[in-house]
N, C-alpha and C positions, 0 to 999 in steps of 0.2 A: 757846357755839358748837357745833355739831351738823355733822359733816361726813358726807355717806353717799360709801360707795363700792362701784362698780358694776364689776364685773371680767369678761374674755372669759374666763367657764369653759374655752374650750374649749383655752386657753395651756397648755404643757406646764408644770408646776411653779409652775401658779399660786396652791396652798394654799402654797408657800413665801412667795410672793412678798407675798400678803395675808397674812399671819401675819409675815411680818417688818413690811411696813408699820401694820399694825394696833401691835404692840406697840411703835413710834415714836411714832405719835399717842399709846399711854399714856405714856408715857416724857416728854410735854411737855404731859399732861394734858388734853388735846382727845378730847371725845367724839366718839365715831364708831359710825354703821350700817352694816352690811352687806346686799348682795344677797342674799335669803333663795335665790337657784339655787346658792348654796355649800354650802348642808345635804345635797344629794348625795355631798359626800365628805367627811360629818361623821365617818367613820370614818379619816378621816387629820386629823383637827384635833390642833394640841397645846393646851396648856392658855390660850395666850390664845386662840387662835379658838374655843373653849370656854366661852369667858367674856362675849361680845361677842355684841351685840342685831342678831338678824335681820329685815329687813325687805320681805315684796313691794317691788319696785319704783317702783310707782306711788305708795308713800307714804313711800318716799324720795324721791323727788321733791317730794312735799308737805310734808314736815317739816323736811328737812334744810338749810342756811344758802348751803353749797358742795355742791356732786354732783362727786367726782373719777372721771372713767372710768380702770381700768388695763387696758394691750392697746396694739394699734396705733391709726392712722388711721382702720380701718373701724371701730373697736370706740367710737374716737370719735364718727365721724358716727353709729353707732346711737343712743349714752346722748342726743346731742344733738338727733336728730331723735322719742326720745321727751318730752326737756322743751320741745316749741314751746308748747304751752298749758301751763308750769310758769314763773313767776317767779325763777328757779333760776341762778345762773349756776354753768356747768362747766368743770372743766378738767381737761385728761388728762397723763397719768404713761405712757410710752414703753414699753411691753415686747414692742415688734414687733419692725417692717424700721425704715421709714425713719422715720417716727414725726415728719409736719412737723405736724401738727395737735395732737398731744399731745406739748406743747415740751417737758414734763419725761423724763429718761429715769432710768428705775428707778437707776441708781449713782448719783444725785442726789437719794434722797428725802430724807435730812438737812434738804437747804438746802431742796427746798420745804416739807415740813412745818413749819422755822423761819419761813418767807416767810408761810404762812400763818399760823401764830402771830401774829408780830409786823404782820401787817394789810397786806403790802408786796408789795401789788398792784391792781391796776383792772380794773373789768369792761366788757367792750367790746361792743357790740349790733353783729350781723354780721346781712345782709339775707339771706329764704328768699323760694326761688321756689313760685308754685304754678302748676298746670295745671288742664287737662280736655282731655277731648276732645267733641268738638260733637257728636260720638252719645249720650254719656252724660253729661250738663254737671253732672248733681247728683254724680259722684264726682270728688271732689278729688283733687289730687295732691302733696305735697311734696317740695323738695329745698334741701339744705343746701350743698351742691357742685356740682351738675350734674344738668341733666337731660340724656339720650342718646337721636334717635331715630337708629333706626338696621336695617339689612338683618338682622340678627338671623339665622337658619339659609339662605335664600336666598344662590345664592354672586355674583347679581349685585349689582351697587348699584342704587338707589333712584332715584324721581325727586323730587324737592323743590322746594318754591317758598315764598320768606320774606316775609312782610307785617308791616308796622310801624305801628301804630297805623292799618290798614287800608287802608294805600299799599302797594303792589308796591314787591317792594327787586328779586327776581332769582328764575330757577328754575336749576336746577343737578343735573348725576348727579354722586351721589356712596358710598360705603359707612355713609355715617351724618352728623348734626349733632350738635355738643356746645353747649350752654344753658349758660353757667355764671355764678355768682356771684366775689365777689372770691375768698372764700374758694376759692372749687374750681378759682380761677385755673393752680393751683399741682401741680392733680391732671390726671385724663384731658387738658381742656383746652391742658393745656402738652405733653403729649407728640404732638401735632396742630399743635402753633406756632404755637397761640393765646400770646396775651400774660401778664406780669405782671401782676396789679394790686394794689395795696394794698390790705391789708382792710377798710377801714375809706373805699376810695370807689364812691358811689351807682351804681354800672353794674352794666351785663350783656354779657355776651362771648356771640357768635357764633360756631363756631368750625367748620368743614366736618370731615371724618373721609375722608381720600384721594377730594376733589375731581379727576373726570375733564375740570380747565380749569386752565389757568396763571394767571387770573385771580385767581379764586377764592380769597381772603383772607379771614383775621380781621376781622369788626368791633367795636365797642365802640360800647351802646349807654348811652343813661340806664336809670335803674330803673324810670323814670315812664311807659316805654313798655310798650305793650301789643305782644306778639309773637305771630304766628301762622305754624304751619310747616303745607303742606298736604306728606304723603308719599305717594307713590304705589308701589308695589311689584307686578313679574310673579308673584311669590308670593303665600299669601293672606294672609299678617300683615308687617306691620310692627311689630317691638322698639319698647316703650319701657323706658328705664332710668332710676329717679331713684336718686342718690347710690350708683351702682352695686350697689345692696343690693334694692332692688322692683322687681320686671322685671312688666311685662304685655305681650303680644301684642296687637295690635290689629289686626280686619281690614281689609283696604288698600281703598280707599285711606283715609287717617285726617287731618284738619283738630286740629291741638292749638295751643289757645291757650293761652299764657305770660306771668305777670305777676311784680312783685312782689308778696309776699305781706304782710299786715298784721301776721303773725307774724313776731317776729324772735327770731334764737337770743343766750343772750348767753353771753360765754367772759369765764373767768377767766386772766389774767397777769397776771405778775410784774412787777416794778419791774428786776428782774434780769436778765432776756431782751428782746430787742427784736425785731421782725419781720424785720430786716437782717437780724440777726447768724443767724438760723436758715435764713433762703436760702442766706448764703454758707457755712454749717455744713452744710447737711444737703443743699442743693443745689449746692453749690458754684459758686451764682453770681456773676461778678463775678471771679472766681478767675483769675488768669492763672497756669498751669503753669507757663511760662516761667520766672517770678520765683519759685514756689514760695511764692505768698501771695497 
């Protein structure tokens, strides 16, 4: 077994953090690559990161069995949005904030490195979205979480109008739309009071961004549906954001169409963690203060 590991350089203390996890995986004899972007502070290496095989990225992703990202959330959606065309599944090790996508957290790496050892986990295929915009249909778009449009520098809101499989749903002013998958249920999404969804069901979330109507709700659609957002903006561009990390402008007014995509990511867990237990862990869903449980 061949495990590569992909880390956010840019973590304070992250040659500690990969130099203690590295000499783990020896210590249970599991080979392991590293992200060749750590040969930049090959002048703080101690003797195991010294010792241990550097790899471009792209061919850790080709070689390796597991791809572990270490870092936060974002550090995840990147390793994850770079294996869409890798057969790879990944999983991430916590060394952010809140860290609900990379379930492991760094004071934990014992029991995953043993989890991994001993084979005592499943890999799950979670659904990506893709775009375009009907000005330029040959550039693709992907997201792992969410796609955003939205008023981006403009300090008014937008106008917008949603189509579904080519039927008129509604037009609406508002500061932005959030597109999400189950996964990104959990992120931007939910702080807009869009809903839960479990990972693992076929839908796509709706979700307005300070709708100027009391109406103006969440919906939940299937994944089979085809979505089309017309935005219209007093300024000259309209934001898009996928997975909070690729931002384009686009000028206004802009027609983007939203599907699922044929690509899917797939993630590594444990037998040991469940989806529950880290909402009510790291979200404290479900939580009643009251009782203190």
């Amino acid at each position: 077994m061949l495990i590569g590991i992909i880390p956010n350089t840019t973590k304070e203390n992250i040659i500690d953090v990969v130099g203690n996890i590295a000499e783990k995986f020896s210590e249970q004899k599991i080979d392991i690559v590293l992200s060749d972007t750590l040969l930049k502070f090959k002048d703080k290496f101690n003797t195991v990161l010294n010792n241990q095989k550097y790899m471009p990225e792209e061919t850790i992703f080709a070689n390796s069995e597991i791809v572990v990202s270490i870092g936060g959330d974002g550090t995840m959606l990147n390793t994850a949005y770079h294996s869409l065309d890798k057969d790879v599944p990944i999983i991430g090790v916590n060394f952010g904030k809140l860290g609900f996508l990379a379930e492991y957290d760094i004071n934990d790496i014992e029991k995953f490195i043993k989890d991994i050892k001993n084979k005592n986990y499943f890999i799950e295929e979670r659904i990506v979205l893709e775009a375009y915009c009907t000005k330029e249909p040959n550039e693709k778009f992907f997201a792992i979480n969410d796609i955003v449009i939205e008023k981006g520098e403009w300090p008014k809101m937008i106008e917008q109008s949603i189509y579904v499989d080519d039927k008129y749903v509604t037009s609406f002013l508002a500061d932005g739309l959030i597109i999400a998958t189950p996964t990104g249920s959990t992120g931007y999404s939910l702080s807009v009071g869009g809903p839960i969804v479990c990972p693992n069901t076929d839908v796509i979330t709706i979700s307005p961004i300070s709708a100027h109507s009391l109406t103006m709700r969440p919906i939940v659609l299937s994944s089979v549906n085809e979505i089309k957002v017309i935005a219209k903006s007093q300024h000259k561009n309209v934001q898009l954001s996928f997975d909070g990390q690729r931002v384009k402008a686009v000028s206004s007014p802009i027609e983007l169409v939203i599907k699922r995509s044929s690509k899917n990511i797939k993630l590594l867990h444990t037998q040991s963690i469940n989806y529950f237990e880290v909402l009510r862990k790291k979200l404290l869903w479900g939580l009643d203060v009251r009782n203190n449980n």
